[in-house]
DOZA-935021 format. One record per residue: residue in one letter; x, y, z of N, C-alpha, C in turn. Coordinates in Angstrom, 1 decimal. Example, Ala and Ser with C-alpha at 12.3 -4.5 7.8 and 13.67 -1.06 7.14 Angstrom:
DOZA-935021
{site "A", {13.2, -5.7, 7.8}, {12.3, -4.5, 7.8}, {13.2, -3.3, 7.8}}
{site "S", {12.8, -2.2, 7.1}, {13.7, -1.1, 7.1}, {12.9, 0.0, 7.9}}
END
This chain:
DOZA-935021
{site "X", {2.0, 24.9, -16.8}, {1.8, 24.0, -18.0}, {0.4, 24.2, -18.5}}
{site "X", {0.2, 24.5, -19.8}, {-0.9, 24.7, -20.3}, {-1.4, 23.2, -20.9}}
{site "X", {-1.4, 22.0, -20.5}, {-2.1, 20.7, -20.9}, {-3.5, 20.8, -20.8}}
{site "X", {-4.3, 20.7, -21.5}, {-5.5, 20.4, -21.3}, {-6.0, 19.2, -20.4}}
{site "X", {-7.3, 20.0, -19.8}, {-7.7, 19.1, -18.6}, {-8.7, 18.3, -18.6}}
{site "X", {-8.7, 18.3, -20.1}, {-10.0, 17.2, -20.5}, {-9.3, 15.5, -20.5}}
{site "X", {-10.0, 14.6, -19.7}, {-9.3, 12.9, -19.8}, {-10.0, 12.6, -20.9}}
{site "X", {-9.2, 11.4, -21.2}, {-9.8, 10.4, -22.1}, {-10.1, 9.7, -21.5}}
{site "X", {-11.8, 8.9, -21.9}, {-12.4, 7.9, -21.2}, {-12.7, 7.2, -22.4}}
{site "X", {-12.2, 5.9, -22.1}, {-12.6, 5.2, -23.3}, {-14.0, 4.5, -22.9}}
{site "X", {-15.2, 4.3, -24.2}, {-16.5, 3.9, -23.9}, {-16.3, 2.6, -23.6}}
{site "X", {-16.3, 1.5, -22.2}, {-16.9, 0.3, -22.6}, {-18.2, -0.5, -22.9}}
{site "X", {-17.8, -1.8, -23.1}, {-18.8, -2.2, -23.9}, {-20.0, -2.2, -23.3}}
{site "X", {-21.2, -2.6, -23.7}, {-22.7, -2.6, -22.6}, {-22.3, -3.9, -21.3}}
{site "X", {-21.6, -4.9, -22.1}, {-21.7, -6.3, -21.7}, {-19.9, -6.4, -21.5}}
{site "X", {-19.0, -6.9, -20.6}, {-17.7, -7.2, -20.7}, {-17.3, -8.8, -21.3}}
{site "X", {-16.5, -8.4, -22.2}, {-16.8, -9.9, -22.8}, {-16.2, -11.1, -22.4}}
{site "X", {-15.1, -10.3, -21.3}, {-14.6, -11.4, -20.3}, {-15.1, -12.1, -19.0}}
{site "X", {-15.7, -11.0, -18.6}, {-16.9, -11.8, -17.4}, {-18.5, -11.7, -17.7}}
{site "X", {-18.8, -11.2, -18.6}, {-20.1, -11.4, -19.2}, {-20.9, -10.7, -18.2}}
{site "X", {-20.5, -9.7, -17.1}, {-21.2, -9.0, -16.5}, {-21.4, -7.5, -17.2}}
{site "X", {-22.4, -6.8, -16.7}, {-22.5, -5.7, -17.3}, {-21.6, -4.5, -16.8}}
{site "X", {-21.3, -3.5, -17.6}, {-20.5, -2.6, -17.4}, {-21.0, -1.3, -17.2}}
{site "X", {-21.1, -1.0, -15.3}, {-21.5, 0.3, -14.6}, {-20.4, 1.2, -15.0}}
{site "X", {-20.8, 3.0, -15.2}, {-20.0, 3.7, -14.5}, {-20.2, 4.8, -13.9}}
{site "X", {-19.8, 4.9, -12.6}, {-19.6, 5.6, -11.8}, {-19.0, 7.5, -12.0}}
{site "X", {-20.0, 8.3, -11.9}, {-19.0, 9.6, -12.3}, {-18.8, 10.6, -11.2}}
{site "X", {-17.3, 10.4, -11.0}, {-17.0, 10.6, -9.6}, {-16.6, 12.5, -9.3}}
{site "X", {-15.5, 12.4, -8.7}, {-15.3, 14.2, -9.0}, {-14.6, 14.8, -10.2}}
{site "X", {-15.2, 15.9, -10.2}, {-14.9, 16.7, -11.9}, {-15.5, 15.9, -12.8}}
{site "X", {-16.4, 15.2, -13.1}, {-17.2, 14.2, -13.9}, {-16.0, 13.6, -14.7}}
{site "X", {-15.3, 12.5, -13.7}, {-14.3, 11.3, -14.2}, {-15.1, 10.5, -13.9}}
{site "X", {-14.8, 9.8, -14.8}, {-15.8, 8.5, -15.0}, {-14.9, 7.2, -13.9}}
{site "X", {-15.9, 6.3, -13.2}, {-14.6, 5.2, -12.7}, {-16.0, 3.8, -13.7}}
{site "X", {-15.2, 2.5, -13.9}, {-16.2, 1.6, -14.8}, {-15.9, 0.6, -13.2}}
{site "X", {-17.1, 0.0, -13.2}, {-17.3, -1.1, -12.5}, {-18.5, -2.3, -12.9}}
{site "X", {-18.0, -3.5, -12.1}, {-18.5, -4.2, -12.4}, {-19.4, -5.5, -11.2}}
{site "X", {-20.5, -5.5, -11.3}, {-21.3, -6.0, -9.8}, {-21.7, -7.5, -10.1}}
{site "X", {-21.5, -8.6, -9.2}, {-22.2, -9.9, -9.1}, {-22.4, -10.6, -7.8}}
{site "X", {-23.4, -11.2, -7.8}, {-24.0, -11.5, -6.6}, {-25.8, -11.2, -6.1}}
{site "X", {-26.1, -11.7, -5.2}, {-27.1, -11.2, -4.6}, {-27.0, -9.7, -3.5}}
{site "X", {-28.2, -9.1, -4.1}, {-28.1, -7.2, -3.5}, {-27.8, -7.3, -2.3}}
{site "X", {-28.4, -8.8, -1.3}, {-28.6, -8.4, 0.2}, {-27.3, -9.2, 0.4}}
{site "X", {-26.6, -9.9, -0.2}, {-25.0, -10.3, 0.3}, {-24.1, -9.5, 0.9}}
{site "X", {-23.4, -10.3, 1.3}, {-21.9, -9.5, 2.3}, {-21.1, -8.9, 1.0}}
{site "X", {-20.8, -7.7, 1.5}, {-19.9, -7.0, 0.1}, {-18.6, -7.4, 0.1}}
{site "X", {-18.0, -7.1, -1.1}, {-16.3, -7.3, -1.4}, {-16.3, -6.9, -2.2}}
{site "X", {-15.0, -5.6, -2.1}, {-14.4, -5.0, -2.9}, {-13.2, -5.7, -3.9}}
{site "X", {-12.7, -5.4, -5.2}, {-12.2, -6.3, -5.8}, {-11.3, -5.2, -6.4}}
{site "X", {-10.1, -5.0, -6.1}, {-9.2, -4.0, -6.6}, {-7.3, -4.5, -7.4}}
{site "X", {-7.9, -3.9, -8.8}, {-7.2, -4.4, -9.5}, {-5.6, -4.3, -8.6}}
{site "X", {-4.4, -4.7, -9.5}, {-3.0, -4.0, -9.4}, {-2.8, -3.6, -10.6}}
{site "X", {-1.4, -3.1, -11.0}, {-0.9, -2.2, -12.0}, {-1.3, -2.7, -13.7}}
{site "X", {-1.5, -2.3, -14.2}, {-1.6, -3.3, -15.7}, {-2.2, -3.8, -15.6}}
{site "X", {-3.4, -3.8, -15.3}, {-4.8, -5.0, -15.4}, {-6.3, -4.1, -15.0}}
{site "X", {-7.1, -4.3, -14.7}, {-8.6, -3.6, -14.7}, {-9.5, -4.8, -13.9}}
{site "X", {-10.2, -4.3, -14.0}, {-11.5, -4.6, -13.4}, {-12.0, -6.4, -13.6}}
{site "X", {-11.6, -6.5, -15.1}, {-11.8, -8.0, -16.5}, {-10.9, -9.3, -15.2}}
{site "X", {-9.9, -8.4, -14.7}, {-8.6, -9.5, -14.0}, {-9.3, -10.0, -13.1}}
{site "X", {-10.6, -9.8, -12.4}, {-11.2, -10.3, -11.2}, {-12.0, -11.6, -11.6}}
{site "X", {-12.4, -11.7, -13.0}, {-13.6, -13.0, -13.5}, {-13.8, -13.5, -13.2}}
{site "X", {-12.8, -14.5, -12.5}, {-12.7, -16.1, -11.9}, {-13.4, -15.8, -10.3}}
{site "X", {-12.9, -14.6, -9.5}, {-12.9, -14.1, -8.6}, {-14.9, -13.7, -8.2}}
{site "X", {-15.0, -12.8, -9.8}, {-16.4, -12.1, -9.5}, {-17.6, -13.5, -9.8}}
{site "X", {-16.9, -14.3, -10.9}, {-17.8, -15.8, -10.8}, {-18.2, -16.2, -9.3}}
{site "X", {-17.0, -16.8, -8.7}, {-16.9, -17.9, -7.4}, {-17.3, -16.1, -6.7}}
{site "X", {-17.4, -15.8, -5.9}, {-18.0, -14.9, -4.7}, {-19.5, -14.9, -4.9}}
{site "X", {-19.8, -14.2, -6.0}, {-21.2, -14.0, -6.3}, {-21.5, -15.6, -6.0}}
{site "X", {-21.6, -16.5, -6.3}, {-22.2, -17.9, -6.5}, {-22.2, -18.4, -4.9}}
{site "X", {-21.3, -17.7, -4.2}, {-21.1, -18.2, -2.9}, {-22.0, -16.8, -2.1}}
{site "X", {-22.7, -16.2, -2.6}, {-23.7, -15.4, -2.1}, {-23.1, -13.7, -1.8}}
{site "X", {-22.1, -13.8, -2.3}, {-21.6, -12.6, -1.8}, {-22.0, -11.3, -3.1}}
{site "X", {-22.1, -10.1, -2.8}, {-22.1, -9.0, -3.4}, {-20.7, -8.2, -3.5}}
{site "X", {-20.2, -8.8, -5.1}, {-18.9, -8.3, -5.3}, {-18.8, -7.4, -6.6}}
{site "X", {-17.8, -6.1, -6.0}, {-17.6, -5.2, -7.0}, {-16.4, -5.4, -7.1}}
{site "X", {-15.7, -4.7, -8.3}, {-14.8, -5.1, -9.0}, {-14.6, -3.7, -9.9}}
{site "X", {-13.4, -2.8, -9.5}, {-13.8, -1.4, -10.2}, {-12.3, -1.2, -11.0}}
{site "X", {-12.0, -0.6, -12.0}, {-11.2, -0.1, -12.6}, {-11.0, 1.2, -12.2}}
{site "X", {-9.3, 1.2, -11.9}, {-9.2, 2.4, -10.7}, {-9.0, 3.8, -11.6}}
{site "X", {-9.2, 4.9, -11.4}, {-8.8, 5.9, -11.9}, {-7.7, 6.1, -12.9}}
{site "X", {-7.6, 5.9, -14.0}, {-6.5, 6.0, -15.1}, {-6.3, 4.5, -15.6}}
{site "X", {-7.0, 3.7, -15.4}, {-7.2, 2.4, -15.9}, {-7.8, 1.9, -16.0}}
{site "X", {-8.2, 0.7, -17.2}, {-9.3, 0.3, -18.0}, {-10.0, 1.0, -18.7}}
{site "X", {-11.4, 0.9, -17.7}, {-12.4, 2.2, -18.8}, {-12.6, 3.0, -18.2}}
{site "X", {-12.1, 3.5, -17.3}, {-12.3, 4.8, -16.4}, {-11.1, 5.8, -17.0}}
{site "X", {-12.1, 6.9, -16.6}, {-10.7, 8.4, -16.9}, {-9.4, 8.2, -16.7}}
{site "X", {-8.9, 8.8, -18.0}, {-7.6, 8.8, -17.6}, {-7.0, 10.4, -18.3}}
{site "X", {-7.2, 11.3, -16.6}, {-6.6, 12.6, -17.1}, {-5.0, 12.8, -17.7}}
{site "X", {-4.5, 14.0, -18.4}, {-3.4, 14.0, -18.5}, {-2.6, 14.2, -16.9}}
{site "X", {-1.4, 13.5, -17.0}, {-1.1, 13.2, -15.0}, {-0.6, 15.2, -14.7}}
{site "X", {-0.3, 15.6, -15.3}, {0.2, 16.8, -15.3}, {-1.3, 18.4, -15.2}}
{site "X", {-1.9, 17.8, -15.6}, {-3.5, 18.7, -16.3}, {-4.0, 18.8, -15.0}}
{site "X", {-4.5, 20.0, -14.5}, {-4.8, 20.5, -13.5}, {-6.4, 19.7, -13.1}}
{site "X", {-7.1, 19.1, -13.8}, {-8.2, 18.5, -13.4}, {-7.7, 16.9, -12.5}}
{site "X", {-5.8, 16.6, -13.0}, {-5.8, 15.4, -12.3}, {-5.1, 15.7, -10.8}}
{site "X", {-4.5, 17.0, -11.0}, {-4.0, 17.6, -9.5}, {-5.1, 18.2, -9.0}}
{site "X", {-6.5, 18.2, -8.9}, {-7.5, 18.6, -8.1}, {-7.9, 17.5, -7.4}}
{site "X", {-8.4, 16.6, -8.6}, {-8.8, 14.9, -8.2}, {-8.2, 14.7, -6.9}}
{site "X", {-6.5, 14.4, -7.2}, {-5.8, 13.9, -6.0}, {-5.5, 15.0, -5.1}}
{site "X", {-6.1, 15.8, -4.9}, {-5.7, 16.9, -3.6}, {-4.1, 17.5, -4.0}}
{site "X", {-3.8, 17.8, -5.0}, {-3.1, 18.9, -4.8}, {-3.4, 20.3, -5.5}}
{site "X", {-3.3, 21.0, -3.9}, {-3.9, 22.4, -4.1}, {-2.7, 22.7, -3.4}}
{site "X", {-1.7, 23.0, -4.1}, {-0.5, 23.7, -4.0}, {0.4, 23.8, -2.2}}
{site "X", {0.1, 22.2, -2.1}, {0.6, 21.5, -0.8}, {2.3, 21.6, -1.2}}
{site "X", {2.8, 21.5, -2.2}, {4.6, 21.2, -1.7}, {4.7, 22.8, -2.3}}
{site "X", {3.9, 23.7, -2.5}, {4.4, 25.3, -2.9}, {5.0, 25.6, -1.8}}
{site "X", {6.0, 26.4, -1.6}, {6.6, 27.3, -0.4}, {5.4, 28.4, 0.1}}
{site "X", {5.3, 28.7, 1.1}, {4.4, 29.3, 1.9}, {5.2, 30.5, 2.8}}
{site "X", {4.9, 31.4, 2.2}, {5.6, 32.4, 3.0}, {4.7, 32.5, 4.7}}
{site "X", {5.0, 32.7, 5.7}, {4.3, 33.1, 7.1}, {4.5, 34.4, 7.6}}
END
């Protein structure tokens, strides 16, 4: 398949306008962008905040309000192919590198 292996990353905004925190991102391997979002104090207990299907990073608000305020240091990330993070073509050889396949179900002669 000749798809190109360039993703679309859509720009988010400086500021998210649903939790009013600011919008990090992260550029992970092959320079995919992942977007995140941080509240709390630095020296707090961490917590991760991981969306499910159809939703992003925005779905945590209520979540990244109340933690942070209770002292905690909480991220909140938009996973790979959702929200504002890359989203390669699923087929384009930059998204089968990402997830480790390097020709693992190929037949292997011995």
């Amino acid at each position: 398949n000749n798809r190109s292996a360039r993703s679309y990353t859509p720009t988010p905004p400086k500021i998210s306008p649903a939790t009013g925190l600011k919008n990090n991102v992260y550029t992970w391997k092959s320079d995919q962008q992942i977007r995140y979002q941080v509240n709390g104090p630095e020296d707090g207990p961490a917590v991760v905040l991981v969306h499910g299907l159809f939703v992003n990073a925005d779905h945590w608000r209520k979540s990244l309000d109340f933690l942070g305020k209770e002292g905690y240091r909480v991220y909140a990330l938009d996973l790979w192919g959702c929200g504002y993070s890359s989203k390669p073509p699923r087929d384009s050889a930059i998204a089968k590198a990402v997830n480790g396949e390097h020709g693992r179900f190929q037949s292997r002669e011995d």
